[in-house]
Each structure stands twice: as structure tokens, then as C-alpha cells.
Biotite code that builds the C-alpha atoms (Angstrom):
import biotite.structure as struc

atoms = struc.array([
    struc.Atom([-22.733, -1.494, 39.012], chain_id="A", res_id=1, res_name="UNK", atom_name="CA", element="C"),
    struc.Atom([-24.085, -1.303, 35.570], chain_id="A", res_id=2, res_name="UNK", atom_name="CA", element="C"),
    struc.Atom([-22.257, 1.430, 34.936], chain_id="A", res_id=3, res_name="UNK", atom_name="CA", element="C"),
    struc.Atom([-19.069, -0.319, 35.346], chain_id="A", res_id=4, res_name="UNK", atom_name="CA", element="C"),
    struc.Atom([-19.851, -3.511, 33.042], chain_id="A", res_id=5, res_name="UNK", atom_name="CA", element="C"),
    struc.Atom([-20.590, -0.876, 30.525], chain_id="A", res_id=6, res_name="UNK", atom_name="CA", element="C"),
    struc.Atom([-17.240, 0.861, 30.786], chain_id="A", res_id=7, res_name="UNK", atom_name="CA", element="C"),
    struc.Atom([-15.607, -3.094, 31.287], chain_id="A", res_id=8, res_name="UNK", atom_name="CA", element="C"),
    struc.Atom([-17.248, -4.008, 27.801], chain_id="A", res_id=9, res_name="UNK", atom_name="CA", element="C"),
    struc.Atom([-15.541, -0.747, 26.009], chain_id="A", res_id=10, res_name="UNK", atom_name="CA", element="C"),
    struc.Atom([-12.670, -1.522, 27.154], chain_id="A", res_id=11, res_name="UNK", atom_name="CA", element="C"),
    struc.Atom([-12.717, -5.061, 26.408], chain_id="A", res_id=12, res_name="UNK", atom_name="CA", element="C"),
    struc.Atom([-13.642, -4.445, 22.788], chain_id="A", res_id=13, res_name="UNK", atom_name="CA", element="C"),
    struc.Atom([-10.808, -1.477, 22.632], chain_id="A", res_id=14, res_name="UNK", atom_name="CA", element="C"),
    struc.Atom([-8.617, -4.221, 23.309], chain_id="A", res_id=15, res_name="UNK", atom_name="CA", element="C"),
    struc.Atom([-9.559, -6.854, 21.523], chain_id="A", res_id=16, res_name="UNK", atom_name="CA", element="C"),
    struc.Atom([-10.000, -4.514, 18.300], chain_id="A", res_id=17, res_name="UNK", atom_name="CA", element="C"),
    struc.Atom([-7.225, -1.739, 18.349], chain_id="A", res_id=18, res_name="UNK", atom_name="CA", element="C"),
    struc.Atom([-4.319, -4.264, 17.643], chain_id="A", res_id=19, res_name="UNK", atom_name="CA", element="C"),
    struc.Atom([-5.806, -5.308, 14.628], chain_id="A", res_id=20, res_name="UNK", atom_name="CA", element="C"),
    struc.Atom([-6.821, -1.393, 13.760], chain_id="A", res_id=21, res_name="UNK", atom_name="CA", element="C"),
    struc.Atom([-3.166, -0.482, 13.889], chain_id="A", res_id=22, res_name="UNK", atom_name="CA", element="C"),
    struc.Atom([-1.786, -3.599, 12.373], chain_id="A", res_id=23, res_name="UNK", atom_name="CA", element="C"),
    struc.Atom([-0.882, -3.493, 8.604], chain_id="A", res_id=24, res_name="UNK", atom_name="CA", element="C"),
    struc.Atom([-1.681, -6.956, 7.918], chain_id="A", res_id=25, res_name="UNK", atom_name="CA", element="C"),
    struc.Atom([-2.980, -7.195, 4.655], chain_id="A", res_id=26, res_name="UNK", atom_name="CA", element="C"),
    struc.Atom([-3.477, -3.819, 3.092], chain_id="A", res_id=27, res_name="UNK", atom_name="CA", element="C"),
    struc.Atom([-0.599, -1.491, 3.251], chain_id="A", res_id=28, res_name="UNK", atom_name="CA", element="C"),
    struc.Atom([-1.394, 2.176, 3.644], chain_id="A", res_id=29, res_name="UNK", atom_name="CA", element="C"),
    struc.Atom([1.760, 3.754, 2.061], chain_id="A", res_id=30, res_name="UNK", atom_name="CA", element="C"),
    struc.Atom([-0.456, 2.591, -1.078], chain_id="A", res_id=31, res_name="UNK", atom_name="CA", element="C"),
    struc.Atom([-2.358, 5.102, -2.669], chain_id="A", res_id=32, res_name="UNK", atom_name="CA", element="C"),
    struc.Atom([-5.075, 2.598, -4.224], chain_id="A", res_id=33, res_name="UNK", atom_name="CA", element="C"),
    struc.Atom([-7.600, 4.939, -3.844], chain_id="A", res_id=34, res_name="UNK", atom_name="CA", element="C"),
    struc.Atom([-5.724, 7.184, -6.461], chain_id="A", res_id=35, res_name="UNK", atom_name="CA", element="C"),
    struc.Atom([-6.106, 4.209, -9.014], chain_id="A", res_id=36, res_name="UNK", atom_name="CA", element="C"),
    struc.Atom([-10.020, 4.013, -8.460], chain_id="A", res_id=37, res_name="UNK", atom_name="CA", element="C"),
    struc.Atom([-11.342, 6.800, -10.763], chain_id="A", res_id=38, res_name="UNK", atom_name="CA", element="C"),
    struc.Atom([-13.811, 5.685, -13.613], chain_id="A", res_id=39, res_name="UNK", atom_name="CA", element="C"),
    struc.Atom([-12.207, 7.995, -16.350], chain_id="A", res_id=40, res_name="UNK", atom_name="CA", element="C"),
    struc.Atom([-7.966, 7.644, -15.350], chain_id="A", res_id=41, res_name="UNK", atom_name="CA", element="C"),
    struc.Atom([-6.309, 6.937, -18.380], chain_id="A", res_id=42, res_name="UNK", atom_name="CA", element="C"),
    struc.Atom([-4.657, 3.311, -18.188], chain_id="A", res_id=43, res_name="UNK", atom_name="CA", element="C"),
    struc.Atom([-0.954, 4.774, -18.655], chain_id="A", res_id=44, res_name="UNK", atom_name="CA", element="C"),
    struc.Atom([-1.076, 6.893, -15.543], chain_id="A", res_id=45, res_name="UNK", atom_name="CA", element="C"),
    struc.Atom([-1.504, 3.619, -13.651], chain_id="A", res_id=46, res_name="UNK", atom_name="CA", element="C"),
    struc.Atom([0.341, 1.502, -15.953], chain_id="A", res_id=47, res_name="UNK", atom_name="CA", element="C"),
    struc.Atom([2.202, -1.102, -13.949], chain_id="A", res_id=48, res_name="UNK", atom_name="CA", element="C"),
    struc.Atom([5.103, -2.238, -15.675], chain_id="A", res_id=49, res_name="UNK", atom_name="CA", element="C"),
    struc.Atom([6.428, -5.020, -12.765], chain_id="A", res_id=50, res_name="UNK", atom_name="CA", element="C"),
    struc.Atom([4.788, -7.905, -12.965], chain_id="A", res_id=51, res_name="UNK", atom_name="CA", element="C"),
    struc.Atom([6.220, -9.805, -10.038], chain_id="A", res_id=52, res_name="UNK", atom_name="CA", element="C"),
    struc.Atom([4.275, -11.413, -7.473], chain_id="A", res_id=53, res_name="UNK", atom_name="CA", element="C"),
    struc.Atom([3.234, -8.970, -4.734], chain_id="A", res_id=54, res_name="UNK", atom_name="CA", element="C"),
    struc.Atom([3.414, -10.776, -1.479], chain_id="A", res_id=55, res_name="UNK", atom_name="CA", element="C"),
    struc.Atom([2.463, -9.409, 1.942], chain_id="A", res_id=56, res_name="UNK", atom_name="CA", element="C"),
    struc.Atom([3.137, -10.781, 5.114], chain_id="A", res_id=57, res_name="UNK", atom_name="CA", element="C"),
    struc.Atom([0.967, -12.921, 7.096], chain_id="A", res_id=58, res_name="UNK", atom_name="CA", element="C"),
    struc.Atom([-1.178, -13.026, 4.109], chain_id="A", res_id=59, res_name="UNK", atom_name="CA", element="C"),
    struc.Atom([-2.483, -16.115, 2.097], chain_id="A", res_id=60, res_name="UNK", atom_name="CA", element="C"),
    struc.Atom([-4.568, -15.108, -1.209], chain_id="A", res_id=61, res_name="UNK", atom_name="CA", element="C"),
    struc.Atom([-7.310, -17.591, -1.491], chain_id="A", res_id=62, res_name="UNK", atom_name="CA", element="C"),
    struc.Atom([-9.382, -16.452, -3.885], chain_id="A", res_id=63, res_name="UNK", atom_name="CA", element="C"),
    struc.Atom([-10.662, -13.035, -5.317], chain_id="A", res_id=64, res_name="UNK", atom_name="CA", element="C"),
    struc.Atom([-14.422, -11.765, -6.078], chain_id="A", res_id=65, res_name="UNK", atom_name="CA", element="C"),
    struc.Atom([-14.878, -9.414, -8.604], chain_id="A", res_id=66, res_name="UNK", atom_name="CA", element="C"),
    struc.Atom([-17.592, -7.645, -10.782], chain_id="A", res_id=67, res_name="UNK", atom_name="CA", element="C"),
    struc.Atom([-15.555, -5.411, -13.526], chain_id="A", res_id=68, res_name="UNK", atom_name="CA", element="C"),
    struc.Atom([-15.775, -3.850, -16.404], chain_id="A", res_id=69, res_name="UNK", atom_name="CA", element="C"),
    struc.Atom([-13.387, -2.845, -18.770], chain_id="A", res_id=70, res_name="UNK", atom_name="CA", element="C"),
    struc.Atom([-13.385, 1.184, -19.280], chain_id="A", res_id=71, res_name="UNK", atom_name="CA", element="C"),
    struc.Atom([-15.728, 3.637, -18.475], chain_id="A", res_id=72, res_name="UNK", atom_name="CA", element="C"),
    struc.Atom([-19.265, 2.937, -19.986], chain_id="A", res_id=73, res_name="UNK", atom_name="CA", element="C"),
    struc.Atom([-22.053, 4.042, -17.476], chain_id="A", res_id=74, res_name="UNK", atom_name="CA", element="C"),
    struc.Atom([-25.002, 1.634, -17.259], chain_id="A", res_id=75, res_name="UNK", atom_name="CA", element="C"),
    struc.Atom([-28.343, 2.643, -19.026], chain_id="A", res_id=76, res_name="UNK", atom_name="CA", element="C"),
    struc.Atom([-31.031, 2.926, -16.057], chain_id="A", res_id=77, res_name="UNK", atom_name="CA", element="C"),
    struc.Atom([-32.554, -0.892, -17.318], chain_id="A", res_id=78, res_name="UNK", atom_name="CA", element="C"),
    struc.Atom([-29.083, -2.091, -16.639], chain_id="A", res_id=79, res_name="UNK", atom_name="CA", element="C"),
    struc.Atom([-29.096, -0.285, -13.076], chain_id="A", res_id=80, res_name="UNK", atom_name="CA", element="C"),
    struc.Atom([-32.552, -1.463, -12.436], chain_id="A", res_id=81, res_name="UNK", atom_name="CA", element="C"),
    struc.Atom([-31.399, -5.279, -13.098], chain_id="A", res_id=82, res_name="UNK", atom_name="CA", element="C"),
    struc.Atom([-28.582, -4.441, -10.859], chain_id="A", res_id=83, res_name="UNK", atom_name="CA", element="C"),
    struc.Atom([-30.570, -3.218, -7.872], chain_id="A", res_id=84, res_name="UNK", atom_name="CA", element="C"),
    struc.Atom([-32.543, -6.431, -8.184], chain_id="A", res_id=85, res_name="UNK", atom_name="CA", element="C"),
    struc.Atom([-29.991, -9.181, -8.827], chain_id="A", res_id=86, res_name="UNK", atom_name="CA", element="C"),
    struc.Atom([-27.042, -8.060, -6.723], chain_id="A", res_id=87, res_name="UNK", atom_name="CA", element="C"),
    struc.Atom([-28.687, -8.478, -3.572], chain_id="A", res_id=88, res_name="UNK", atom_name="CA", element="C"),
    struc.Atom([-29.964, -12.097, -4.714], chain_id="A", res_id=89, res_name="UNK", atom_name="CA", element="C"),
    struc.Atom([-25.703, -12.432, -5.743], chain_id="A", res_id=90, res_name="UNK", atom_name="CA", element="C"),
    struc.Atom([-25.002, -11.288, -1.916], chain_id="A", res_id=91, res_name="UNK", atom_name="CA", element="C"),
    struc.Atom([-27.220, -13.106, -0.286], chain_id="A", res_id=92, res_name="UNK", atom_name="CA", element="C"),
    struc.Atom([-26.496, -16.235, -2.042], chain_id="A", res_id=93, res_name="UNK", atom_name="CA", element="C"),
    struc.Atom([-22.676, -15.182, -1.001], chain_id="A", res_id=94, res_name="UNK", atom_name="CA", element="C"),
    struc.Atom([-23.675, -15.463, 2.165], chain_id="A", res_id=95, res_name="UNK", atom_name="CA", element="C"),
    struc.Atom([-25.970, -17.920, 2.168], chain_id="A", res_id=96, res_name="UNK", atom_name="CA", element="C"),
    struc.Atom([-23.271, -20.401, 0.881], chain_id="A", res_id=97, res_name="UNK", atom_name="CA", element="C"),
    struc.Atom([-20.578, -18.949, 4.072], chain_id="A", res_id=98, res_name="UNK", atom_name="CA", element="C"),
    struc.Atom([-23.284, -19.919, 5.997], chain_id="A", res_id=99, res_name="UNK", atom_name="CA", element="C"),
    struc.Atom([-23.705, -23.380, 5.047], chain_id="A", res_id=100, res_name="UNK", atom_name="CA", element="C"),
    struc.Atom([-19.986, -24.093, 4.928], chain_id="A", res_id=101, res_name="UNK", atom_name="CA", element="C"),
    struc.Atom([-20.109, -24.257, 0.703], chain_id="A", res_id=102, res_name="UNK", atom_name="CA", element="C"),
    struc.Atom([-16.739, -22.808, 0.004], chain_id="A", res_id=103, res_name="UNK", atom_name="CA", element="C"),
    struc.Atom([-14.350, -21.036, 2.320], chain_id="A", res_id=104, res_name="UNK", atom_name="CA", element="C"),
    struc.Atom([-13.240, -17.147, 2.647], chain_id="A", res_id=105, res_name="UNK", atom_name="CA", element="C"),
    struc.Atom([-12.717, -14.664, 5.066], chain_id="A", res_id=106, res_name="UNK", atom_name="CA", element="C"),
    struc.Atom([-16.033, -13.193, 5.586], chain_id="A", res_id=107, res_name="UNK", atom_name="CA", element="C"),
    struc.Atom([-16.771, -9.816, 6.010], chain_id="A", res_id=108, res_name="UNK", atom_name="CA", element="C"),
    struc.Atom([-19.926, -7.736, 5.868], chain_id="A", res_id=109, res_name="UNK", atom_name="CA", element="C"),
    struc.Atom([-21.025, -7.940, 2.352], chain_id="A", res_id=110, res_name="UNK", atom_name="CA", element="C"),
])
């Protein structure tokens, strides 16, 4: 019998969770985004001369997070140091405020 509600739970979360593996909701994967990641590609390799709105169905942008830089300037090890001890504090504050209903996005492991 327990062998059973283990093979009724995998295939519970198979279904609940493949439909939203193989749907191309908000990400499309004819993109090559990774390709436009590298810390040293020159800006007109990627240069992206339409500015139009991209839109993508079933999506709603609500807001973006980010942490850039401009360029390619590697940290000292102080700077990395600071980093290892005030982005956690940044995360968990992230999620703190999810937690406590202070703002509103789609949460994801951070």
C-alpha cells in the first residue's frame, strides 16, 4: 500500500508540473539569451537596434529586480567580501517583505 501512494504522488506532481515544463509562457526558447550573457561581449554584437515593446503572451510585466553594472570591471576581493555579507541580508529582506504581503511579485526561490 505504501508503495502505491508513493507512485500516486509522482504521478500527481508529473501532472500537475509537466504542462507548465513544456509551456512557453513567459520565456521563449528560440531566444538565445544565454549568448548575450558573457562579461567581456562587445556591446555591438548584441546591439539591438528595435526598440519596440516586446510583448509575450499571457504575460503581465510588473516590475523588474536588478543588480548591474555597466561593463566588465571585476570586483576587488573587499568588494566581494561586502557582497557575500550584504546580499543575503538584500534576499532575505526580499523575502521577508513577500512574506508579509509588502509589495507583490511572482515569487520564486531567491
Amino acid at each position: 500500500m505504501e508503495k502505491m501512494h508513493q507512485w500516486m504522488l509522482v504521478v500527481f506532481v508529473c501532472c500537475i508540473t509537466l504542462p507548465a515544463l513544456l509551456s512557453e509562457k513567459c520565456f521563449s526558447r528560440s531566444q538565445k539569451t544565454h549568448l548575450h550573457l558573457a562579461t567581456k561581449t562587445p556591446y555591438r554584437y548584441l546591439a539591438n537596434k528595435n526598440d519596440s515593446l516586446v510583448h509575450y503572451p499571457g504575460c503581465n510585466v510588473l516590475r523588474v529586480w536588478m543588480i548591474i553594472r555597466h561593463g566588465t570591471r571585476y570586483p576587488s576581493s573587499k568588494v566581494i567580501r561586502k557582497m557575500k555579507e550584504r546580499l543575503p541580508v538584500l534576499r532575505d529582506s526580499v523575502i521577508q517583505n513577500h512574506e508579509l504581503k509588502r509589495g507583490i511579485h511572482c515569487f520564486r526561490p531567491v
